[in-house]
C-alpha positions as CSV (number, residue, x, y, z in Angstrom):
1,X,17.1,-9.2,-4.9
2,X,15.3,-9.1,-8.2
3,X,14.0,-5.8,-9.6
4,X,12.4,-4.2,-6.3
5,X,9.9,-2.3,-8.7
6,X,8.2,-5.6,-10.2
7,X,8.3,-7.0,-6.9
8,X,6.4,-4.2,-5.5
9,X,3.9,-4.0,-8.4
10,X,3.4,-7.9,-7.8
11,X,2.8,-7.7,-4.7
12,X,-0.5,-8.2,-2.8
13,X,0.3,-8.7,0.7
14,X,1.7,-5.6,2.5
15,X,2.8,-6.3,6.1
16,X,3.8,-3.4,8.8
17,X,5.8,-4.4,11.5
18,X,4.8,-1.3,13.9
19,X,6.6,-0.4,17.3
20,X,3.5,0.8,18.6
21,X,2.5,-3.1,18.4
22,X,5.8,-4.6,18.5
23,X,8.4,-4.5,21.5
24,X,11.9,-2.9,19.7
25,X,13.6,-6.4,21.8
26,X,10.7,-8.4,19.7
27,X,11.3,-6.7,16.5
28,X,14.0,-9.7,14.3
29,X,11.8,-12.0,15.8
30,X,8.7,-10.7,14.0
31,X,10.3,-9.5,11.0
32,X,11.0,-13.2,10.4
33,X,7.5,-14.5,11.0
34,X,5.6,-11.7,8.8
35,X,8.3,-12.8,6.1
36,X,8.4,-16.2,6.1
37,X,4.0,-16.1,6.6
38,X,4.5,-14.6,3.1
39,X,4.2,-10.8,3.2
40,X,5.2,-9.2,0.1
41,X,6.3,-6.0,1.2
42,X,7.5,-5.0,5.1
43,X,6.9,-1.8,6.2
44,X,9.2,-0.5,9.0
45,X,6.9,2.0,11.2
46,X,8.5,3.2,14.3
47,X,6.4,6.5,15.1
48,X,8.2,8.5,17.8
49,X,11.5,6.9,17.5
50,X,14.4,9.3,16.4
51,X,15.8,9.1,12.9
52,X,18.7,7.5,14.4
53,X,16.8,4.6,16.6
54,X,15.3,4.0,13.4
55,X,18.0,3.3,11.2
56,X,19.4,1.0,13.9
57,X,16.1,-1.1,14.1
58,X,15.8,-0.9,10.0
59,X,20.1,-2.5,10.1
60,X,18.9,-5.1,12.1
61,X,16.3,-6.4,10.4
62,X,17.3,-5.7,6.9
63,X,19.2,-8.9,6.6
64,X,16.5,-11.1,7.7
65,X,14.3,-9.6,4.9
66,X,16.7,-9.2,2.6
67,X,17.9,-13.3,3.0
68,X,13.7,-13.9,2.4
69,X,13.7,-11.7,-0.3
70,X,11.2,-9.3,0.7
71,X,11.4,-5.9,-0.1
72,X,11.9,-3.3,3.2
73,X,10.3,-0.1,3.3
74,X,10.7,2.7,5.6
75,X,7.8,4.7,6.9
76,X,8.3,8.9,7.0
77,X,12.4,9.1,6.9
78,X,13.5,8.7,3.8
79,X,16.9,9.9,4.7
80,X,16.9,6.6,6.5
81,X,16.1,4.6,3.6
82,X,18.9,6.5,1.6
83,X,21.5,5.5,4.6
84,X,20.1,1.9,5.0
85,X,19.7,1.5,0.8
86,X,16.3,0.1,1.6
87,X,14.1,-1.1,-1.0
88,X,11.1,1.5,-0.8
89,X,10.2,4.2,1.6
90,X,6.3,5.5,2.8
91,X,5.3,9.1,3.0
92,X,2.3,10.6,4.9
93,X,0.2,13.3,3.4
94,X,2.2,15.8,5.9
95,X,5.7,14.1,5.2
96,X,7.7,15.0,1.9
97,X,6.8,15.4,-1.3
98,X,7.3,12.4,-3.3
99,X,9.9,14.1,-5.8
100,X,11.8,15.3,-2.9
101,X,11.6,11.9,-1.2
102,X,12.9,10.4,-4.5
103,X,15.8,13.0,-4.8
104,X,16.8,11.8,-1.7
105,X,16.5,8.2,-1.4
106,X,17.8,7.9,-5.7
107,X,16.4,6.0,-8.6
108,X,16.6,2.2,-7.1
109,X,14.5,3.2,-4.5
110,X,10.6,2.9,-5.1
111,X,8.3,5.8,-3.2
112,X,4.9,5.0,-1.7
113,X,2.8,7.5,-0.2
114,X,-0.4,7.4,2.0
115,X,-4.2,8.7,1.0
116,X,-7.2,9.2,2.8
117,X,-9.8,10.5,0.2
118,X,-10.4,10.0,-3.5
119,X,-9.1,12.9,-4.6
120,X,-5.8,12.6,-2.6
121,X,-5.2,9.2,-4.3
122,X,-5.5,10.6,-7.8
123,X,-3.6,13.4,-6.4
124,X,-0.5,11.1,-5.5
125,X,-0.8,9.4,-9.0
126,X,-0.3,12.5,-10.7
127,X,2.7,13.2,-8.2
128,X,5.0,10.5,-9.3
129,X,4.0,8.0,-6.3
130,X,5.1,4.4,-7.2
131,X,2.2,2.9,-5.4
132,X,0.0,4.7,-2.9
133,X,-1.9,3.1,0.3
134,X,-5.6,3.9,0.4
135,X,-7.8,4.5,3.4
136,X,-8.4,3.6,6.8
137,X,-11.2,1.2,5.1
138,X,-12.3,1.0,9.0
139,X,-11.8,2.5,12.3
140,X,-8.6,1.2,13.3
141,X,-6.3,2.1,16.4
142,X,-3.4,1.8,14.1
143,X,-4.7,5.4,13.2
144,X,-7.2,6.3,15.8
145,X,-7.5,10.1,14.7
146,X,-8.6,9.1,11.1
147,X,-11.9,9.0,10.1
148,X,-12.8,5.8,8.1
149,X,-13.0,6.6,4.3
150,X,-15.4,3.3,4.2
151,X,-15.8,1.0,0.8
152,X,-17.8,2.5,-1.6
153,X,-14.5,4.8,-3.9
154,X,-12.3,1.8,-4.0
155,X,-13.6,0.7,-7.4
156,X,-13.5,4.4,-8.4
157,X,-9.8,4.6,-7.3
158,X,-8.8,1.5,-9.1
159,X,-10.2,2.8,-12.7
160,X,-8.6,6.4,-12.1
161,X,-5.1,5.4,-10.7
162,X,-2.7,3.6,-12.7
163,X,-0.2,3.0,-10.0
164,X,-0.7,0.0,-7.8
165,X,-3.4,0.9,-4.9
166,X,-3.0,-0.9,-1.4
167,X,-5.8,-0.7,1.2
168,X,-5.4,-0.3,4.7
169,X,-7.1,0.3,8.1
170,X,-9.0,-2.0,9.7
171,X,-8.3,-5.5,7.4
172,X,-8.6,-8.0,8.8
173,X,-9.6,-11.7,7.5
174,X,-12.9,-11.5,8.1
175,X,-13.3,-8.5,6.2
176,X,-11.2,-9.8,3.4
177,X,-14.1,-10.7,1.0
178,X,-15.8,-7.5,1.5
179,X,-12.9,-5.5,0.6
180,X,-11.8,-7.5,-2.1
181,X,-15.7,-7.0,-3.5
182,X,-15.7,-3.9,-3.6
183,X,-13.3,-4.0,-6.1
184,X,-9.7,-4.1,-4.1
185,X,-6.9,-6.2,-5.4
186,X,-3.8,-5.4,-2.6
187,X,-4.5,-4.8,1.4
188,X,-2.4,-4.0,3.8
189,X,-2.5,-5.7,7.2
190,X,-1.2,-4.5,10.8
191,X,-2.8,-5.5,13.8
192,X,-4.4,-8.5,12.9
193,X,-1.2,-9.7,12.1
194,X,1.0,-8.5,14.9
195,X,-1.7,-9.4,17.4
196,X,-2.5,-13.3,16.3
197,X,-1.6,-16.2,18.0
198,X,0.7,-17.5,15.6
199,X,2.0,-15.0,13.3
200,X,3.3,-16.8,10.1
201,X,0.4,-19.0,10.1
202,X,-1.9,-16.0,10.4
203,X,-0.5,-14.8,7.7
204,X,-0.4,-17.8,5.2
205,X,-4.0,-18.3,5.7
206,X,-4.8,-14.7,5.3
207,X,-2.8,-15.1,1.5
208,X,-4.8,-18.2,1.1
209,X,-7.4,-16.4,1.2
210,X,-6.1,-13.5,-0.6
211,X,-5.1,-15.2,-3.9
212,X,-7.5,-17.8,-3.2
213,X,-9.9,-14.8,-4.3
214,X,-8.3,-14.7,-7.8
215,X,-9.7,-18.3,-8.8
């Protein structure tokens, strides 16, 4: 795989395939359809799974992202994404610090860490975080103890971090144009995704969309 950090900086599209959504005897299966609808980064989130389940569901579906060439990233273990070698790992506000994250999962390895206010997003910046995911945008029952940050800092965030921003919670395509107005420029998708119909044709119309905005 090409440099993981310039593919994460490029990318727009971030997909989570989440057990909470996902059947583990379902999980290759939709790997492959988020991948090959065109995510550009796959989040692995497997909340109340042991470290070990984990690393067996992130074994199985490493070589189906790997063979698409999308980059893999772990959600709250990044001793898992040392053992595994995957390509980026996700930290929660309560989770490690990014440095220690990094120490562990090594210099190859790109860091991503979750924010919920605007001063929590500049705060990751200035903590090393390779790119940071911003929100819930929306009520969402991805996270259904989060308050929804709303709309109106994601312009602010964009002009005061320099790392590349992701917004989450609650996108969806018909709220695309909204949250690209407001100044967005990368989303993160979960439900509406794992939920639709047909899940790689979901998702290429959702990137239509996406980079159709850019024109």
């Amino acid at each position: 795989m090409e440099n993981v950090f310039e593919k994460m900086r490029a990318a727009r599209l971030y997909g989570i395939v989440d057990l909470g959504y996902v059947s583990t005897c379902e999980l290759v299966s939709m790997t492959r359809s988020l991948c090959e609808g065109g995510v550009d980064l796959l989040q692995l989130r497997a909340k109340g799974h042991s470290a070990g389940e984990i690393e067996t569901f992130a074994r199985a579906i490493l070589p189906v992202t790997r063979d698409l060439g999308v980059p893999l990233v772990i959600n709250d273990h990044p001793e898992v994404a040392s053992e595994v070698r995957s390509e980026g790992v996700h930290v929660g506000q309560d989770d490690e610090a990014v440095a220690k994250a990094r120490a562990l999962v090594g210099s190859g390895c790109f860091v991503g860490k979750s924010t919920h206010s605007l001063a929590q997003a500049v705060a990751a910046g200035e903590e090393g975080a390779d790119y940071i995911g911003f929100g819930p945008l929306y009520a969402t029952g991805t996270k259904p103890d989060y308050v929804p940050i709303g709309l109106s800092d994601i312009g602010e965030v964009q002009r005061r971090v320099s790392v590349p921003i992701f917004c989450i919670g609650g996108v969806n395509e018909k709220r695309l144009e909204e949250v690209l107005a407001a100044g967005a420029r990368r989303v993160v998708v979960v439900s509406a995704f794992l939920q639709a119909a047909n899940v790689a044709v979901s998702v290429r119309a959702f990137k239509r969309h996406l980079i159709g905005a850019d024109c």
